[in-house]
TORKOL-4160 file (C-alpha; in steps of 0.2 Angstrom, whole numbers, padded with zeros to 4 digits, m for minus):
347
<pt num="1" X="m0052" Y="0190" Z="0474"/>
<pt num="2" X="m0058" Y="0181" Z="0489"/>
<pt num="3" X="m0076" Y="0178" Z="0498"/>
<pt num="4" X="m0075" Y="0172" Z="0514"/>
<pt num="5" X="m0078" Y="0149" Z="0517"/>
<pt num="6" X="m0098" Y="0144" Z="0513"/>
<pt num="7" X="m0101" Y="0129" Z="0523"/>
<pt num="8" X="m0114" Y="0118" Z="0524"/>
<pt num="9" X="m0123" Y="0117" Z="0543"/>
<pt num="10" X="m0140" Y="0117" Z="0549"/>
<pt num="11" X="m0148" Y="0134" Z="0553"/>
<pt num="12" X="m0163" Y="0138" Z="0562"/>
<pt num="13" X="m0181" Y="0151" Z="0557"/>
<pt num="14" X="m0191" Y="0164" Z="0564"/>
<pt num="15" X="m0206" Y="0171" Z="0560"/>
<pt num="16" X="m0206" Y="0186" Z="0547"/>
<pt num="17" X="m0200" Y="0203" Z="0556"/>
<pt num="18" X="m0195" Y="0220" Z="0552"/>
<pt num="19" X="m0181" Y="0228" Z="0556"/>
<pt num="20" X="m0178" Y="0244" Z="0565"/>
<pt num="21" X="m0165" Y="0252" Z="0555"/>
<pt num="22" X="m0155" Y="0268" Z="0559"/>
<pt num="23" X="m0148" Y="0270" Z="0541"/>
<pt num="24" X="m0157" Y="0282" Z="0531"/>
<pt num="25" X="m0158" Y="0279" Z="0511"/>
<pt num="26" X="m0156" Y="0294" Z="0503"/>
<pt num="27" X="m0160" Y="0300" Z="0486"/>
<pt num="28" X="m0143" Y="0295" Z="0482"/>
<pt num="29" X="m0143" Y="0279" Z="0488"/>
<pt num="30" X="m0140" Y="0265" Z="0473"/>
<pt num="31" X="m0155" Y="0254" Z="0472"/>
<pt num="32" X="m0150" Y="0236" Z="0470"/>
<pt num="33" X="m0162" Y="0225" Z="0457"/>
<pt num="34" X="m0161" Y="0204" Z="0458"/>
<pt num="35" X="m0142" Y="0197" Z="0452"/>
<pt num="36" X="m0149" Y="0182" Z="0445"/>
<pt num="37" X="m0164" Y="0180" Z="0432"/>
<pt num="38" X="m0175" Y="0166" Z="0440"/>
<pt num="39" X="m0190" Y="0165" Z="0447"/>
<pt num="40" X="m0191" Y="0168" Z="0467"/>
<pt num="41" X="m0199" Y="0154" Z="0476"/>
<pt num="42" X="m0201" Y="0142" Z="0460"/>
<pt num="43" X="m0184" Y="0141" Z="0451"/>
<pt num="44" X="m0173" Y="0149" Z="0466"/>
<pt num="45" X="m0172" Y="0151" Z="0481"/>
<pt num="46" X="m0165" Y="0162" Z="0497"/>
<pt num="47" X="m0153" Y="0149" Z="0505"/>
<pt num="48" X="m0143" Y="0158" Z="0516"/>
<pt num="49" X="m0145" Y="0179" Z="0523"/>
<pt num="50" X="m0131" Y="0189" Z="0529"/>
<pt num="51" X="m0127" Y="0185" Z="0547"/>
<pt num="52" X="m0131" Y="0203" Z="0558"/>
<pt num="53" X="m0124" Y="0194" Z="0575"/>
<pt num="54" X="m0106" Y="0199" Z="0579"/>
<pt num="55" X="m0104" Y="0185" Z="0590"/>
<pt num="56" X="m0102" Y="0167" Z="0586"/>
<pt num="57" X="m0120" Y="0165" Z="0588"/>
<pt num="58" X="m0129" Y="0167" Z="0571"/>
<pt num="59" X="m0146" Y="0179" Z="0565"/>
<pt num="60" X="m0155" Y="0184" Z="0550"/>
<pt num="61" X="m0160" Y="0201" Z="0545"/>
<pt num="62" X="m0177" Y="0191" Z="0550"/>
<pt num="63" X="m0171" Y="0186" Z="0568"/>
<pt num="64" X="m0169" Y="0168" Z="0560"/>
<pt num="65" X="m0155" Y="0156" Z="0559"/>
<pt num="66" X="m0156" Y="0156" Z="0540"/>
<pt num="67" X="m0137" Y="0158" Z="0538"/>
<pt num="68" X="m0119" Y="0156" Z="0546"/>
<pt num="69" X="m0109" Y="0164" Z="0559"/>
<pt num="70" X="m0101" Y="0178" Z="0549"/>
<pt num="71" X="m0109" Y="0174" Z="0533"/>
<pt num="72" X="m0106" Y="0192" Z="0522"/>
<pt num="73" X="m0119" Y="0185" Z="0508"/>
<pt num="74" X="m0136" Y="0180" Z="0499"/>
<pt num="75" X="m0135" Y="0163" Z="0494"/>
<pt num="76" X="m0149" Y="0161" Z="0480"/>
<pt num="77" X="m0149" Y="0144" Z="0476"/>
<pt num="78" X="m0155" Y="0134" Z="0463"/>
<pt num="79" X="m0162" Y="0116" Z="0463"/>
<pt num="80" X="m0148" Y="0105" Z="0456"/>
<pt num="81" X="m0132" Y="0108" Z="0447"/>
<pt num="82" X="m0141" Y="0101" Z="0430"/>
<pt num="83" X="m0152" Y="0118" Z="0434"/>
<pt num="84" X="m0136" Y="0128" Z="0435"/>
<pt num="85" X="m0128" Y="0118" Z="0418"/>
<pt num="86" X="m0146" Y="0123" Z="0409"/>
<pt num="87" X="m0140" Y="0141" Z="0408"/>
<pt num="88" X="m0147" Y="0153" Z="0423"/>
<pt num="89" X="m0140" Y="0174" Z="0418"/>
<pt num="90" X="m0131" Y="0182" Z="0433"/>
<pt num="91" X="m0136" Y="0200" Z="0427"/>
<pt num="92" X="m0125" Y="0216" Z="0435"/>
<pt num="93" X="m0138" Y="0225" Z="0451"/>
<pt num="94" X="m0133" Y="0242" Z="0447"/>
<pt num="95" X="m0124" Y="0252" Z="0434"/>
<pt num="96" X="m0106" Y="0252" Z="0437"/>
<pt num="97" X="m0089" Y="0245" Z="0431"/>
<pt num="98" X="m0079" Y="0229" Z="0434"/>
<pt num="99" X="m0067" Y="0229" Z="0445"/>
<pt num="100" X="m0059" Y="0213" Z="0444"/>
<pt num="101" X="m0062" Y="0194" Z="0437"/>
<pt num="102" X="m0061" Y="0175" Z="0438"/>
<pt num="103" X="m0065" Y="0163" Z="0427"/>
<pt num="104" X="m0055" Y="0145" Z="0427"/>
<pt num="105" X="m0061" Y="0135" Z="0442"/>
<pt num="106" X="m0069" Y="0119" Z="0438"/>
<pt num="107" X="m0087" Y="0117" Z="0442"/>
<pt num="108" X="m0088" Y="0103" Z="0457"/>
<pt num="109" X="m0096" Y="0100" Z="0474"/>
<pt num="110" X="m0082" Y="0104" Z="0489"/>
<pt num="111" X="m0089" Y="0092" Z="0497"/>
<pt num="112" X="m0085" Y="0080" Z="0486"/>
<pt num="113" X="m0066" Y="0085" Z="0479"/>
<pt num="114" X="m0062" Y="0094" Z="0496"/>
<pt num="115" X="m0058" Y="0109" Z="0504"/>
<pt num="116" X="m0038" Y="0112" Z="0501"/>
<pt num="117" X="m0043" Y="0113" Z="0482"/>
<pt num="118" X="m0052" Y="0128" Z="0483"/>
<pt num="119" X="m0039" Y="0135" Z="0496"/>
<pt num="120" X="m0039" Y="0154" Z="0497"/>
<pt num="121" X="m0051" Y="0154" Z="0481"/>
<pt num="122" X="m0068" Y="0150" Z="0489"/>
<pt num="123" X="m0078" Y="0162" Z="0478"/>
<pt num="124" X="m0073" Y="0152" Z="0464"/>
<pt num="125" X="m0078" Y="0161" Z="0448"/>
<pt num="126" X="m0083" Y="0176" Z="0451"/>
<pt num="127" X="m0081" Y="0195" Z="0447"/>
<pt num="128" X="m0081" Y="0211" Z="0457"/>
<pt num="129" X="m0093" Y="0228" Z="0451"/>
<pt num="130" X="m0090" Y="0245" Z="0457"/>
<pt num="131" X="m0107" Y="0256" Z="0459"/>
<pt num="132" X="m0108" Y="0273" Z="0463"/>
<pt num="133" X="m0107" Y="0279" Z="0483"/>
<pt num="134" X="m0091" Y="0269" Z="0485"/>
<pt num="135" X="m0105" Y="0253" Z="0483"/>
<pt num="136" X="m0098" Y="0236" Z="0476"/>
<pt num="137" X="m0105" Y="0220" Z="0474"/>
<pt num="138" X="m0098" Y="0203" Z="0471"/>
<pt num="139" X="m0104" Y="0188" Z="0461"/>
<pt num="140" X="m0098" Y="0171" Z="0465"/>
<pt num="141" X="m0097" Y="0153" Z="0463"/>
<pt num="142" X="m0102" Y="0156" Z="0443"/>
<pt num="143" X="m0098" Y="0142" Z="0430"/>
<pt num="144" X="m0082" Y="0141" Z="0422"/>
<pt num="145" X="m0082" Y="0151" Z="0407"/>
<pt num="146" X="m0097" Y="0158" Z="0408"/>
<pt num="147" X="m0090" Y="0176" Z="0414"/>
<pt num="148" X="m0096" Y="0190" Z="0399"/>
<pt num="149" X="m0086" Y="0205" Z="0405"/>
<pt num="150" X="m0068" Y="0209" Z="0410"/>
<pt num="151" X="m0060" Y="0218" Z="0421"/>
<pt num="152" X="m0062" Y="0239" Z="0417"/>
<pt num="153" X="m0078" Y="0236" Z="0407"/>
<pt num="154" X="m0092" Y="0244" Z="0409"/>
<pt num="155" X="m0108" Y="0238" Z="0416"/>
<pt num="156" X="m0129" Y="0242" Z="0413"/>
<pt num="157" X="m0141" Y="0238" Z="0426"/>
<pt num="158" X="m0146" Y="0219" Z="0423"/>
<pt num="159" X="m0135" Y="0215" Z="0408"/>
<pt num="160" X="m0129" Y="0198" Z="0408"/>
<pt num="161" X="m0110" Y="0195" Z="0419"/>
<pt num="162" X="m0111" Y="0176" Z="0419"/>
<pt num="163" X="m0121" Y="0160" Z="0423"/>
<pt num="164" X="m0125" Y="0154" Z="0442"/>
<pt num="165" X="m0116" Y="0138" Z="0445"/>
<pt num="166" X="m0105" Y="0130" Z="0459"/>
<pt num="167" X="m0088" Y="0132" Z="0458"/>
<pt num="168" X="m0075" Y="0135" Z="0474"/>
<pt num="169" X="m0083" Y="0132" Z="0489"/>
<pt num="170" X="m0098" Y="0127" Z="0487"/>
<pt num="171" X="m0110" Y="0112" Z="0490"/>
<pt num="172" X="m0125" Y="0116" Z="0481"/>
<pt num="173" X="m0126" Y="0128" Z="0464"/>
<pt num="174" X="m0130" Y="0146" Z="0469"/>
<pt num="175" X="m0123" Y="0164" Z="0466"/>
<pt num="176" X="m0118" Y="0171" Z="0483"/>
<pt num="177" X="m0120" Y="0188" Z="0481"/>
<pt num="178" X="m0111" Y="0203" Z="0494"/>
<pt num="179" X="m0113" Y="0220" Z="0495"/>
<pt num="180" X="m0099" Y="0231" Z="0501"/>
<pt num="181" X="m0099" Y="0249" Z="0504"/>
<pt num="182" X="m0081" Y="0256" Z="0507"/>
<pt num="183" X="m0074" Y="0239" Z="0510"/>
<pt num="184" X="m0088" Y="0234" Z="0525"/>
<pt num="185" X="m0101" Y="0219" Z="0523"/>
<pt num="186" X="m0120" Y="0226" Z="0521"/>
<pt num="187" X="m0135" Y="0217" Z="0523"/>
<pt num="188" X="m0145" Y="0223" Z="0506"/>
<pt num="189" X="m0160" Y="0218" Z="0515"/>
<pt num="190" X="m0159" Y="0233" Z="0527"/>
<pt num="191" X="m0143" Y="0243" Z="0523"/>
<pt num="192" X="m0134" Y="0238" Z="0539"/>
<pt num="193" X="m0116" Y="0229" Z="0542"/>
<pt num="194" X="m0116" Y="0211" Z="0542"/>
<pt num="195" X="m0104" Y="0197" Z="0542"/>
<pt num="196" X="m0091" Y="0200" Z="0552"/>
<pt num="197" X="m0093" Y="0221" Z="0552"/>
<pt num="198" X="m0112" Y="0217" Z="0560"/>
<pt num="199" X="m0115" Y="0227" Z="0574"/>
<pt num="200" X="m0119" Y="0224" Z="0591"/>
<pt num="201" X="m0136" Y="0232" Z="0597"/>
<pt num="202" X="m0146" Y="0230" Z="0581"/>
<pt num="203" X="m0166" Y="0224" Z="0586"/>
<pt num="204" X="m0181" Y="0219" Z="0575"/>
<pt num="205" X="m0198" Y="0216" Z="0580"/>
<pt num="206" X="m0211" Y="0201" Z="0573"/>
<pt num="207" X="m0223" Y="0208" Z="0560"/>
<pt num="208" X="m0240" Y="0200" Z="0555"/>
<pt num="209" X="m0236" Y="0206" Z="0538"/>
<pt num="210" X="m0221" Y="0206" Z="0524"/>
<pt num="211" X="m0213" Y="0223" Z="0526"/>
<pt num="212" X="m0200" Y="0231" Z="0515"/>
<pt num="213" X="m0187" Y="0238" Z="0530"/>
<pt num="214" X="m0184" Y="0258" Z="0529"/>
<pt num="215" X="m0166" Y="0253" Z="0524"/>
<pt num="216" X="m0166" Y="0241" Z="0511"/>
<pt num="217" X="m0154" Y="0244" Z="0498"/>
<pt num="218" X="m0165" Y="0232" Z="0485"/>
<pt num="219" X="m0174" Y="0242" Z="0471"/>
<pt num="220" X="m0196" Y="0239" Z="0478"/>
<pt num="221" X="m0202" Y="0227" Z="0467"/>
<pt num="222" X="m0187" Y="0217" Z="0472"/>
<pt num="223" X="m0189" Y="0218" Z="0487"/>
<pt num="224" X="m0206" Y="0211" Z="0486"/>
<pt num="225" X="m0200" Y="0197" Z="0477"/>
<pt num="226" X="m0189" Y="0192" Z="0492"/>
<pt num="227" X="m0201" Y="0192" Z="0506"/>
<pt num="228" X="m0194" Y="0185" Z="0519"/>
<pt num="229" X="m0198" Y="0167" Z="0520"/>
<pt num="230" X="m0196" Y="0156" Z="0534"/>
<pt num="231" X="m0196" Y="0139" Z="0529"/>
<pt num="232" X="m0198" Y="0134" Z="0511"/>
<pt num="233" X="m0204" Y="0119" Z="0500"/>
<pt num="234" X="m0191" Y="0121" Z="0486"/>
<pt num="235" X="m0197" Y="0102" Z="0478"/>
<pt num="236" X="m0211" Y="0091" Z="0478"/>
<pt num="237" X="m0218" Y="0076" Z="0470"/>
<pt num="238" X="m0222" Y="0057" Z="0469"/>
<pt num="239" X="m0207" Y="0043" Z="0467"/>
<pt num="240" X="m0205" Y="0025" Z="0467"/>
<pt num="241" X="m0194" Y="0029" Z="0482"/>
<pt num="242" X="m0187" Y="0045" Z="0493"/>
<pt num="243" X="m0171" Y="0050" Z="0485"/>
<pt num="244" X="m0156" Y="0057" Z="0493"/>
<pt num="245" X="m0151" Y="0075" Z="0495"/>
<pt num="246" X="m0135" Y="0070" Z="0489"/>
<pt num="247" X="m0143" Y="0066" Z="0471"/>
<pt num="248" X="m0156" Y="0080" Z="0471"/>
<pt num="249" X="m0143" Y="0093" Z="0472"/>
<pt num="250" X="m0135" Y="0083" Z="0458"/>
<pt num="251" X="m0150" Y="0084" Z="0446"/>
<pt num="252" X="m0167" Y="0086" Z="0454"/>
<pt num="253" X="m0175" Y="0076" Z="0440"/>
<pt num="254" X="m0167" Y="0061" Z="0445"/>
<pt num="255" X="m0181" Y="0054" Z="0454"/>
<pt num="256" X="m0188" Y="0036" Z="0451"/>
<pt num="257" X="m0203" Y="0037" Z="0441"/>
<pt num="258" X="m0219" Y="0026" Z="0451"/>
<pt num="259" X="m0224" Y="0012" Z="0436"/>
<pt num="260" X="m0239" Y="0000" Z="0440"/>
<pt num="261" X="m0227" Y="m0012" Z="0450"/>
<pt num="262" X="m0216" Y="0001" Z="0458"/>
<pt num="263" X="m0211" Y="m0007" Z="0475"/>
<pt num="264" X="m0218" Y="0008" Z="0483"/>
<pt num="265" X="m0226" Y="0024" Z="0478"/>
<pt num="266" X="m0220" Y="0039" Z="0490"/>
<pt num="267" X="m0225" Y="0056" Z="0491"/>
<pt num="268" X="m0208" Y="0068" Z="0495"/>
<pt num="269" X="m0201" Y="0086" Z="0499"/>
<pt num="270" X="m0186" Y="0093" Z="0498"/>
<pt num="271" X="m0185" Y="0108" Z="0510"/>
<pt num="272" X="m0175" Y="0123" Z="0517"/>
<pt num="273" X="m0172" Y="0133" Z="0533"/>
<pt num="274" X="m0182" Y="0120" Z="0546"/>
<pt num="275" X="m0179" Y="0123" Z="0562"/>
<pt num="276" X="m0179" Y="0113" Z="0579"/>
<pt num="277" X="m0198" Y="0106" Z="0584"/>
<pt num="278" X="m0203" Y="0109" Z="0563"/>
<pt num="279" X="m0215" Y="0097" Z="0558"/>
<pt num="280" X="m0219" Y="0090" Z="0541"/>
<pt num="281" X="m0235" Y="0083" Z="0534"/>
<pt num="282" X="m0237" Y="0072" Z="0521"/>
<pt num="283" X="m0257" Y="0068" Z="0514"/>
<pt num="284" X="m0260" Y="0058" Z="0499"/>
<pt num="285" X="m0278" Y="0052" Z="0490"/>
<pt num="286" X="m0279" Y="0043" Z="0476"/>
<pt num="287" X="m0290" Y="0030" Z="0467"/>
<pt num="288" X="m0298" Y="0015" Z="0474"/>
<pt num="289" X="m0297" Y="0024" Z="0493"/>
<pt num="290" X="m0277" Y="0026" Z="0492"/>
<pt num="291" X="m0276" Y="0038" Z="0508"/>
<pt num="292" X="m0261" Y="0043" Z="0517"/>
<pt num="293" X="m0258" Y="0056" Z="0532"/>
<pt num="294" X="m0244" Y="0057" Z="0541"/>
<pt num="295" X="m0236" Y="0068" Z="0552"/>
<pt num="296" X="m0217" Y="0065" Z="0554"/>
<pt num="297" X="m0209" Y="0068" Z="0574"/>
<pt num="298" X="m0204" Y="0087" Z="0576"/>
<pt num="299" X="m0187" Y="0088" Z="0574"/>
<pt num="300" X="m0173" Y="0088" Z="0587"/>
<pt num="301" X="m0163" Y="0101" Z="0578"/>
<pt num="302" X="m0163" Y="0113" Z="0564"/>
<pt num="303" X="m0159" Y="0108" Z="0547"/>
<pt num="304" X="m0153" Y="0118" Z="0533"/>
<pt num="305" X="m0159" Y="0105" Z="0516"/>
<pt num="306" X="m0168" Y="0091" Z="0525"/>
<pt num="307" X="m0178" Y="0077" Z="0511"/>
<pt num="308" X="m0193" Y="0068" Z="0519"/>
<pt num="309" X="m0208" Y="0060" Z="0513"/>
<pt num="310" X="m0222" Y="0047" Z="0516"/>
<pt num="311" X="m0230" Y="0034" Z="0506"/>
<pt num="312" X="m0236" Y="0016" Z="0504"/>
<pt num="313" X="m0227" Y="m0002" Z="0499"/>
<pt num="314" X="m0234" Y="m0011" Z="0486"/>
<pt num="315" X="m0245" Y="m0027" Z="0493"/>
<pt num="316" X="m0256" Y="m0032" Z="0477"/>
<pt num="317" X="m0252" Y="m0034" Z="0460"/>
<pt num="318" X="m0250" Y="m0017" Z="0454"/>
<pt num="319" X="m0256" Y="m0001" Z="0459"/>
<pt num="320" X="m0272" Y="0006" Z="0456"/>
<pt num="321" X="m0273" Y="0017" Z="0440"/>
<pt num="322" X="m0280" Y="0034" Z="0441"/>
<pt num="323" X="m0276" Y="0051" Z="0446"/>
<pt num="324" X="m0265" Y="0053" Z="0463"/>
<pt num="325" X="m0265" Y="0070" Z="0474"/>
<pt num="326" X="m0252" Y="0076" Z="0487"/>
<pt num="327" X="m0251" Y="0090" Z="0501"/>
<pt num="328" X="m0235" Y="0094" Z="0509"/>
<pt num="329" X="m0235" Y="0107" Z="0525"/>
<pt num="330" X="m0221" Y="0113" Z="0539"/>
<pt num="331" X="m0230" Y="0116" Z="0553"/>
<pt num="332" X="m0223" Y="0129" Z="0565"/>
<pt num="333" X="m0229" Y="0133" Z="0585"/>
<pt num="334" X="m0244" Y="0124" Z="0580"/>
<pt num="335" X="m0246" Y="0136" Z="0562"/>
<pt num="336" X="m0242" Y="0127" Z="0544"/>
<pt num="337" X="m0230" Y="0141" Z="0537"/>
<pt num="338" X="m0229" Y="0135" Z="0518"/>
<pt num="339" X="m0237" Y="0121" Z="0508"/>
<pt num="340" X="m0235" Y="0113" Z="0493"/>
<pt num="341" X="m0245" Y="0101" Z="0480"/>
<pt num="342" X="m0241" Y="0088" Z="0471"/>
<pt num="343" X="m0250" Y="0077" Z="0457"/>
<pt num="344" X="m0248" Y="0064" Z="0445"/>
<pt num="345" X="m0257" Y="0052" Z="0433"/>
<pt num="346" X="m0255" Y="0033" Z="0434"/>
<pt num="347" X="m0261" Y="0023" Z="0419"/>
């Protein structure tokens, strides 16, 4: 079984858009309902779309850059690597049967052990399901040992396959999840081919509002669920220091702790999907008139994970006790297109 390279690069947004599709969904059609049991928007996250250009350039179902060039997946990501070894269910979209399975690739970072490791095994472990319509879906990257069902078994809607993790080639603990419908890449976000079967021709148009498009293969509620986003806040909160993004994707709890005579007290963001001329706002009050407001540079290019943040050095004896309140927001053509809050007690 084989997924095509996941690499790590910066990607651009756009604003939310709908797509004109020319697919119809029948009554026959196999509605698709979320691989993964997490929450959207708190405990995961849309990383990467399916790339709809067939060029070397690279688009979103939303007209964003949220992906790569020939991308044929959803990358729902989790916050760290200790998230994945906690236990997060991978759970079958549809009824169907497994095709084939994986399950003996260590869990590590290919940044970290390299790409010839993972050689011509980038999914990592993973498993293949046959649905209905000649519809198949593949699950990848999952923790070793962690696969529940075997090749030839049957499969219910939403029983449990495996656990999210990060084995082949990946950077940060996701499931990348593909849908294939007689061997071509679709985008479950409209129905059309993506990756490298996307089409020429295809056009979308900006919306005010978050629309489900007419061809979407996700069941409605979850398609609700996976709105899509242009920019997100995936982590927030106050530290000692900024950590790295390196750490975070680690173990995001691995954040120094502010303590009366912390050498700084910081208010930080770990963020996806920023693109060129994003701006990020940091705003902190707290007690005896702690104020900060600050507005980082827009940035020169688009960054896929990008960890920022603003703050204060120590200059007296300790920090001032009391309660401590932060703001996060990505500004966009002059509109703040997600925020985030952040608090914490000091004795």
């Amino acid at each position: 079984m084989s997924a095509r390279p996941f690499r790590s690069m910066l990607v651009r947004c756009a604003t939310l858009v709908t797509w004109v599709a020319s697919t119809p969904v029948t009554a026959e059609t196999v509605r698709l309902s979320l691989p993964v049991r997490c929450e959207i928007g708190r405990t995961c996250f849309v990383q990467h779309h399916v790339d709809t250009d067939p060029s070397s350039e690279v688009r979103d179902f939303g007209c964003g850059r949220a992906s790569y060039d020939g991308h044929e997946g959803v990358d729902f990501r989790l916050l760290s690597a200790a998230s994945a070894r906690s236990g997060i269910d991978v759970v079958a979209a549809a009824d169907g049967h497994v095709l084939r399975a994986r399950d003996h690739m260590p869990d590590a970072f290919a940044r970290e052990t390299g790409r010839a490791a993972v050689s011509d095994r980038e999914c990592g472990n993973g498993l293949v399901v046959a649905h209905q319509g000649g519809l198949e879906t593949q699950y990848c990257h999952l923790l070793r040992g962690s696969i529940a069902v075997a090749a030839g078994q049957p499969v219910k809607r939403g029983a449990v396959i495996g656990k999210v993790g990060y084995s082949g080639l990946a950077d940060f603990a996701h499931l990348h999840f593909t849908v294939r419908r007689d061997g071509r890449v679709l985008d479950p976000f409209t129905g059309l081919p993506g990756g490298r079967n996307a089409e020429a021709g295809r056009t979308c148009r900006n919306s005010d509002a978050a629309m489900i498009p007419p061809g979407s293969l996700w069941q409605p509620a979850a398609a609700r669920l996976l709105a899509y986003r242009p920019a997100e806040i995936i982590q927030t909160g106050f530290a000692a220091a900024i950590p790295s993004w390196a750490v975070l994707e680690h173990d995001h709890t691995r954040v120094a702790a502010v303590t009366a005579d912390s050498s700084g007290l910081v208010l930080f963001a770990r963020l996806i999907n920023l693109a060129a001329g994003d701006r990020v706002r940091f705003a902190v009050d707290g007690p005896a008139g702690f104020r900060v407001d600050h507005v980082i540079p827009p940035l020169e290019s688009a960054k896929a994970i990008y960890v920022a943040g603003a703050g204060k050095r120590l200059t007296a004896q300790r920090w001032s006790p009391g309660q401590y309140r932060g703001t996060v927001e990505i500004q966009r053509d002059g509109r703040i297109i997600a925020s985030a809050k952040a608090e914490f007690q000091l004795p």
